[in-house]
LOSE-504509 format. One record per residue: residue in three letters; x negated, y negated, z negated of N, C-alpha, C in turn. Coordinates in steps of 0.02 Angstrom, whole numbers, always signed. Layout:
BEGIN
code: ALA; n_u: X; n_v: Y; n_w: Z; ca_u: X; ca_v: Y; ca_w: Z; c_u: X; c_v: Y; c_w: Z
...
// end
This chain:
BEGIN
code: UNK; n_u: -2714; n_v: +3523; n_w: -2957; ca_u: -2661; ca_v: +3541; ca_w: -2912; c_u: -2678; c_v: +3515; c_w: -2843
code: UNK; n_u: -2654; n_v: +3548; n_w: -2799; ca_u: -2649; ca_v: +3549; ca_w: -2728; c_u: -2602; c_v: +3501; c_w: -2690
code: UNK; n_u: -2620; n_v: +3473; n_w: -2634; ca_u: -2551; ca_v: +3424; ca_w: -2594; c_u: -2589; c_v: +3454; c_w: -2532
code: UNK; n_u: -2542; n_v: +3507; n_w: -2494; ca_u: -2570; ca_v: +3534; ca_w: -2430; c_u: -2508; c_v: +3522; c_w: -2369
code: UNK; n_u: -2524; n_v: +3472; n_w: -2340; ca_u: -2469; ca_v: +3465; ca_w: -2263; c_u: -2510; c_v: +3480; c_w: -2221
code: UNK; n_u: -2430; n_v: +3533; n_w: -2203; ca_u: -2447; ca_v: +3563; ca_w: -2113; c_u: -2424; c_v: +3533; c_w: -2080
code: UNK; n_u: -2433; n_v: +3489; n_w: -2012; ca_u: -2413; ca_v: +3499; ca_w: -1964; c_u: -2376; c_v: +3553; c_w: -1914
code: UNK; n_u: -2306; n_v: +3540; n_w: -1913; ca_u: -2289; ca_v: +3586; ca_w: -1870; c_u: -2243; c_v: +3591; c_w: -1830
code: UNK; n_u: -2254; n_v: +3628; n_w: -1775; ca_u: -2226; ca_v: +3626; ca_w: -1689; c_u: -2167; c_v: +3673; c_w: -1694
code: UNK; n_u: -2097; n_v: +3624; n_w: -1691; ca_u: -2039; ca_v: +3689; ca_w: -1691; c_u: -1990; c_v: +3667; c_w: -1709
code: UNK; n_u: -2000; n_v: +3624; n_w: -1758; ca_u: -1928; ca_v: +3616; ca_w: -1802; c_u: -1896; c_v: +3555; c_w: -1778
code: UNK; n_u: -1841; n_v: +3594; n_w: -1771; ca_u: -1777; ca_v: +3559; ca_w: -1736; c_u: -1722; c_v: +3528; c_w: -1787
code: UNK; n_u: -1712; n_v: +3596; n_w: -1836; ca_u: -1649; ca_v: +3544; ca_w: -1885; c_u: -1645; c_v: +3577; c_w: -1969
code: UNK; n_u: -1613; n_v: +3559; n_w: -2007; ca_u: -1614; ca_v: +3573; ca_w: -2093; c_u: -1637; c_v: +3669; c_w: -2090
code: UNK; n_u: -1594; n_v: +3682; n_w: -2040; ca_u: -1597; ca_v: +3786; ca_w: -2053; c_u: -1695; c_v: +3784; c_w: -2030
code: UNK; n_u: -1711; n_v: +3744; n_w: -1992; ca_u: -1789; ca_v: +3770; ca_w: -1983; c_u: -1830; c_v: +3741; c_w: -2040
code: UNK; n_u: -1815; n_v: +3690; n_w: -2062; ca_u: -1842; ca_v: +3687; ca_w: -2138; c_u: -1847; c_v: +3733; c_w: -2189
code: UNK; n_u: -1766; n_v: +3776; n_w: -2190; ca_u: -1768; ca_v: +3806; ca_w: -2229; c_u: -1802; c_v: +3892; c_w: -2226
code: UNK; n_u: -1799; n_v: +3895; n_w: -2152; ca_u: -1842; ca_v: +3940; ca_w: -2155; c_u: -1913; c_v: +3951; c_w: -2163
code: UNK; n_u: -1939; n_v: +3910; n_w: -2144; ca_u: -2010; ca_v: +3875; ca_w: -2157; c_u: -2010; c_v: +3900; c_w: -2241
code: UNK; n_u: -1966; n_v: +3834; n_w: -2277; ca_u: -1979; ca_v: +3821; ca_w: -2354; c_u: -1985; c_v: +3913; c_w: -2380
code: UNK; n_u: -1937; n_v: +3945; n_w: -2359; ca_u: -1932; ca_v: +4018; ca_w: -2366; c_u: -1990; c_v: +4057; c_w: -2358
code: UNK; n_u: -2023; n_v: +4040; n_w: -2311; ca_u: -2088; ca_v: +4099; ca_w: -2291; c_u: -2144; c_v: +4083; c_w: -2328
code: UNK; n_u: -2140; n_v: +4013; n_w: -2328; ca_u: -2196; ca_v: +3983; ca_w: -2387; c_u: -2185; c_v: +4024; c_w: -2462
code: UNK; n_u: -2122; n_v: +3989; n_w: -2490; ca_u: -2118; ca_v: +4033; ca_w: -2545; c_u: -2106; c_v: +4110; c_w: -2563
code: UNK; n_u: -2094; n_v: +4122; n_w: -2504; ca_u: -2114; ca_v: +4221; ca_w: -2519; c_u: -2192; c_v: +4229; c_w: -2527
code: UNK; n_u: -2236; n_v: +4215; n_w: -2491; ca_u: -2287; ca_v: +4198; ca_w: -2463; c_u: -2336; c_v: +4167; c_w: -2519
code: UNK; n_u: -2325; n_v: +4133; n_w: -2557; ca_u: -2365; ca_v: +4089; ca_w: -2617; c_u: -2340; c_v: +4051; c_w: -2681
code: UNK; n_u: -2369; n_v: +4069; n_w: -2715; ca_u: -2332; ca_v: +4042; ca_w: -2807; c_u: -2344; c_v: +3961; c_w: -2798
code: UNK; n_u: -2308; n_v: +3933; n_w: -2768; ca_u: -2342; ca_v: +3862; ca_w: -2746; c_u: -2275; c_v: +3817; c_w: -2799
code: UNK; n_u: -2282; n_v: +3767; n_w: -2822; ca_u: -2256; ca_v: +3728; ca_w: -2875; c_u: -2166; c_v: +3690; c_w: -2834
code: UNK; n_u: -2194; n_v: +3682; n_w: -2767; ca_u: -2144; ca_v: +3633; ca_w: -2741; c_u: -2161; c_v: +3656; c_w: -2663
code: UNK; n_u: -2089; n_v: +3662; n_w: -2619; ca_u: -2125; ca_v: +3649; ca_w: -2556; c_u: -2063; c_v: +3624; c_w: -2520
code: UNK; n_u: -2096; n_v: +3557; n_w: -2473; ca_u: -2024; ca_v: +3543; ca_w: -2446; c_u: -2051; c_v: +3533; c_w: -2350
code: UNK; n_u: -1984; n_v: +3552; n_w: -2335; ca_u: -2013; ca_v: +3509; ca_w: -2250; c_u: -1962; c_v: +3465; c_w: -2206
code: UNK; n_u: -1992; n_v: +3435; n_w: -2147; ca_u: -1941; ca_v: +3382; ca_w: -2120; c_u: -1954; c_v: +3412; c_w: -2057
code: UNK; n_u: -1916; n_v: +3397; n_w: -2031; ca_u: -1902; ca_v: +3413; ca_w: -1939; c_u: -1931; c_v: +3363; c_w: -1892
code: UNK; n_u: -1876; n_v: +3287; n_w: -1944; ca_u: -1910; ca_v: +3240; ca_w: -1902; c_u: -1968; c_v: +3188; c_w: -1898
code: UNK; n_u: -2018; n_v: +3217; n_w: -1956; ca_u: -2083; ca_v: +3208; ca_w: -1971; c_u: -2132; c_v: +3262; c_w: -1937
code: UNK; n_u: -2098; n_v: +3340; n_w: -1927; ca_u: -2153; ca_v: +3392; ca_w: -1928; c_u: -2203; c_v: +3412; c_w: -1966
code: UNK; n_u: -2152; n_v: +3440; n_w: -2009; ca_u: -2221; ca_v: +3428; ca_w: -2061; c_u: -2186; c_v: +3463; c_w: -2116
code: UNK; n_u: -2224; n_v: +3491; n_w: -2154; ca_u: -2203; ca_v: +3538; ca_w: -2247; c_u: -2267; c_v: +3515; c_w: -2268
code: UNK; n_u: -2272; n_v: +3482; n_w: -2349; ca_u: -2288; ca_v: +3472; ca_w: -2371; c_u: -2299; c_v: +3522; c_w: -2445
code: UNK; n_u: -2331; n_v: +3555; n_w: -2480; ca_u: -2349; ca_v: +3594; ca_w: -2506; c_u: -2385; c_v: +3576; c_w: -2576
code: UNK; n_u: -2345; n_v: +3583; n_w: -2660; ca_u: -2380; ca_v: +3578; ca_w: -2698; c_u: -2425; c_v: +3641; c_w: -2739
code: UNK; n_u: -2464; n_v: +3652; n_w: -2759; ca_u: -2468; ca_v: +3714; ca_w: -2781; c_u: -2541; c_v: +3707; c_w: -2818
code: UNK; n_u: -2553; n_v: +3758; n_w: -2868; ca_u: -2595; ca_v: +3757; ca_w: -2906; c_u: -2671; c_v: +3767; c_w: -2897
code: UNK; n_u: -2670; n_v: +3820; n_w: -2840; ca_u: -2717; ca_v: +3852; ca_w: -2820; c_u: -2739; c_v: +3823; c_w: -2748
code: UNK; n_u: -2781; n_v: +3833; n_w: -2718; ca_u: -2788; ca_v: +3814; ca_w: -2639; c_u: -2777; c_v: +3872; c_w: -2605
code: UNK; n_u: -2743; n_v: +3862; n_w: -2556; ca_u: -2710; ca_v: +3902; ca_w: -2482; c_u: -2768; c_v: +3899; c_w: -2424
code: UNK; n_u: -2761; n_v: +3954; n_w: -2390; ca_u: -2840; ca_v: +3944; ca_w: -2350; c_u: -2780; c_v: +3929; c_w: -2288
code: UNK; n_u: -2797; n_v: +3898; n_w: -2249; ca_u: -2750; ca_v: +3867; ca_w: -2175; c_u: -2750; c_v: +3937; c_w: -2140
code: UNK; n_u: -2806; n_v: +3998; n_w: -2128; ca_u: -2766; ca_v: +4056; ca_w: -2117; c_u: -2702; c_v: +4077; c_w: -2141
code: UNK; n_u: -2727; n_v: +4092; n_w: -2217; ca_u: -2672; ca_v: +4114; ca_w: -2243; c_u: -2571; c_v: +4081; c_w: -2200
code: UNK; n_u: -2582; n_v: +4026; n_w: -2221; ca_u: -2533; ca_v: +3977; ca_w: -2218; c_u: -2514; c_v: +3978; c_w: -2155
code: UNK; n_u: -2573; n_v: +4005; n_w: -2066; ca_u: -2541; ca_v: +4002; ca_w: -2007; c_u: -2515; c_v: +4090; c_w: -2019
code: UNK; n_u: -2550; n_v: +4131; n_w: -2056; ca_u: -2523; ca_v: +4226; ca_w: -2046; c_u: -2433; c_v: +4204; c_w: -2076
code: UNK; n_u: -2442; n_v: +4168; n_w: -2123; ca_u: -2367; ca_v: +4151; ca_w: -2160; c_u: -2335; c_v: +4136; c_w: -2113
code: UNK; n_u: -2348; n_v: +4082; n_w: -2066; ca_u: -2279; ca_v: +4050; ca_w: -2034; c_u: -2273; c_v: +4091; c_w: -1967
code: UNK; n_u: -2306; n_v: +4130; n_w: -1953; ca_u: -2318; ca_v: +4168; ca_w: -1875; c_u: -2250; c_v: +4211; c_w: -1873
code: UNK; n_u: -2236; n_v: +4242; n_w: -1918; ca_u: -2176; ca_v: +4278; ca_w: -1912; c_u: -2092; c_v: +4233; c_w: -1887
code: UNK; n_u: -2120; n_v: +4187; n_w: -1927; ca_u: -2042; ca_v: +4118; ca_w: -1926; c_u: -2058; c_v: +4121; c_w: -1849
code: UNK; n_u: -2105; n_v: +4102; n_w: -1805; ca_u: -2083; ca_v: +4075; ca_w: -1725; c_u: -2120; c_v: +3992; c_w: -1734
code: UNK; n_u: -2154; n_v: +3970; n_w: -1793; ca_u: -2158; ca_v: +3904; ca_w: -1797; c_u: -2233; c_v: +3905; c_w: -1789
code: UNK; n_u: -2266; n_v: +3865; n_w: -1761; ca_u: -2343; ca_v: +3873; ca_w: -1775; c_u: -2361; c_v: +3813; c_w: -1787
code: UNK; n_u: -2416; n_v: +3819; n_w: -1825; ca_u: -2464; ca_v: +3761; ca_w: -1885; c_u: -2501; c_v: +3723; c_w: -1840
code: UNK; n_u: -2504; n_v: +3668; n_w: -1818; ca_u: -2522; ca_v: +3625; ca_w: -1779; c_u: -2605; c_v: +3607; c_w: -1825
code: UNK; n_u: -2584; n_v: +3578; n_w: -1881; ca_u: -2645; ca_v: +3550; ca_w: -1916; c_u: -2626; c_v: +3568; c_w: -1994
code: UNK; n_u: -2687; n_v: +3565; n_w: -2038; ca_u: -2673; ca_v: +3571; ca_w: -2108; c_u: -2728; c_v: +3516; c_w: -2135
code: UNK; n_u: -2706; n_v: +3478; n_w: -2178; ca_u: -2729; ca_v: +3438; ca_w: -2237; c_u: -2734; c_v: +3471; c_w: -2302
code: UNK; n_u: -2786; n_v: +3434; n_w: -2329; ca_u: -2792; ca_v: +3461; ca_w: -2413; c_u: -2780; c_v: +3422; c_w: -2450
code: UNK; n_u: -2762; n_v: +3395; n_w: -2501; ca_u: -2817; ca_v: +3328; ca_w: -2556; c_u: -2778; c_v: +3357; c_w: -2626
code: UNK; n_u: -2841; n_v: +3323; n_w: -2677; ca_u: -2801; ca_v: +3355; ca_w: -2728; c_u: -2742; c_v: +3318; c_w: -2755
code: UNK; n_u: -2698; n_v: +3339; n_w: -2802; ca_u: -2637; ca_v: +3291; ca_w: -2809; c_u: -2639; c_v: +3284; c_w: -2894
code: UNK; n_u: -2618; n_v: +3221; n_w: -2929; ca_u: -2591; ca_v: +3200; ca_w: -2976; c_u: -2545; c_v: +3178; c_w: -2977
code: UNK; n_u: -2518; n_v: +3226; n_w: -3024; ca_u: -2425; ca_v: +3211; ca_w: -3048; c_u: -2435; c_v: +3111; c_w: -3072
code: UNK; n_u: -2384; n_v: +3077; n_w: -3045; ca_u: -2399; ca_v: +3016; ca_w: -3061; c_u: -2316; c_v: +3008; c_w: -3100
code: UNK; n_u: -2327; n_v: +3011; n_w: -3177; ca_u: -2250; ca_v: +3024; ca_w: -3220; c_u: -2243; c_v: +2927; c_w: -3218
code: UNK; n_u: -2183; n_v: +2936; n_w: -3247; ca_u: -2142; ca_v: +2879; ca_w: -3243; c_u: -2157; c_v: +2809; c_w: -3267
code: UNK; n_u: -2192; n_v: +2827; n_w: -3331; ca_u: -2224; ca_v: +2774; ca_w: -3348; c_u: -2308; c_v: +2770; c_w: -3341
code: UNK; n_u: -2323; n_v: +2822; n_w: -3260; ca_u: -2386; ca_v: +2813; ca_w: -3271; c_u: -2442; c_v: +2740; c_w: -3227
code: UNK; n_u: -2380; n_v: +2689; n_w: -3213; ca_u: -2401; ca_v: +2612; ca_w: -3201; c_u: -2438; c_v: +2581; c_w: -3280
code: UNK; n_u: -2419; n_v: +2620; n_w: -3319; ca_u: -2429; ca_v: +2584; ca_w: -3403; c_u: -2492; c_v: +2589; c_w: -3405
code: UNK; n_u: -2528; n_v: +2630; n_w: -3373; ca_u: -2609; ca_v: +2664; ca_w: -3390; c_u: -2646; c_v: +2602; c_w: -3387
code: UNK; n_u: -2684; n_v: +2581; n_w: -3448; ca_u: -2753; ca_v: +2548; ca_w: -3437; c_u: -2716; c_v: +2475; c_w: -3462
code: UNK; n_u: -2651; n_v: +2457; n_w: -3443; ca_u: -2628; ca_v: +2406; ca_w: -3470; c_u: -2592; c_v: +2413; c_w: -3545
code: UNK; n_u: -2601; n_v: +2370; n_w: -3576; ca_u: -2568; ca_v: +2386; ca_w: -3669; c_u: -2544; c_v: +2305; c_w: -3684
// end
C-alpha cells in the first residue's frame, strides 16, 4: 500500500477539503483520503501508485494546485502491533 501527500495551495476551510477529498475519490480507487487546510496538505492511502500527473490533471478542475507530492510505502500498524517481536 501507498501513503501519498500532496502539498497544496488553496485551502482555506472544511468545504475545500471536501472538495479536494471528492475529486480524489472520483478520480482513484484509493483506500482512505483525507485533507487539512491548516496543514495544506491531503494525504492519500491507496493500493496502487498514483503518478503526481495523474493527481495534478485530478485537482486542476477543483481551482487547487499540487504544490509537491511524496510517496512511501505504508503499513497498516493494527492495535496490538507494539506486541511484535516481544512474547
Amino acid at each position: 500500500m501507498y501513503q501519498i501527500t500532496v502539498k497544496i495551495d488553496g485551502m482555506m476551510c472544511g468545504m475545500c477539503e471536501s472538495h479536494i477529498n471528492d475529486a480524489i475519490r472520483r478520480a482513484f480507487p484509493v483506500k482512505k483520503v483525507t485533507s487539512s487546510h491548516t496543514k495544506g496538505e491531503t494525504v492519500i492511502l491507496a493500493e496502487t501508485d498514483i503518478s503526481e500527473e495523474a493527481l495534478r490533471a485530478a485537482l486542476e478542475p477543483t481551482g487547487y494546485q499540487a504544490l509537491s507530492v511524496s510517496k512511501e510505502t505504508y503499513e497498516k500498524k493494527g492495535l496490538l502491533g507494539f506486541r511484535k517481536g516481544n512474547k
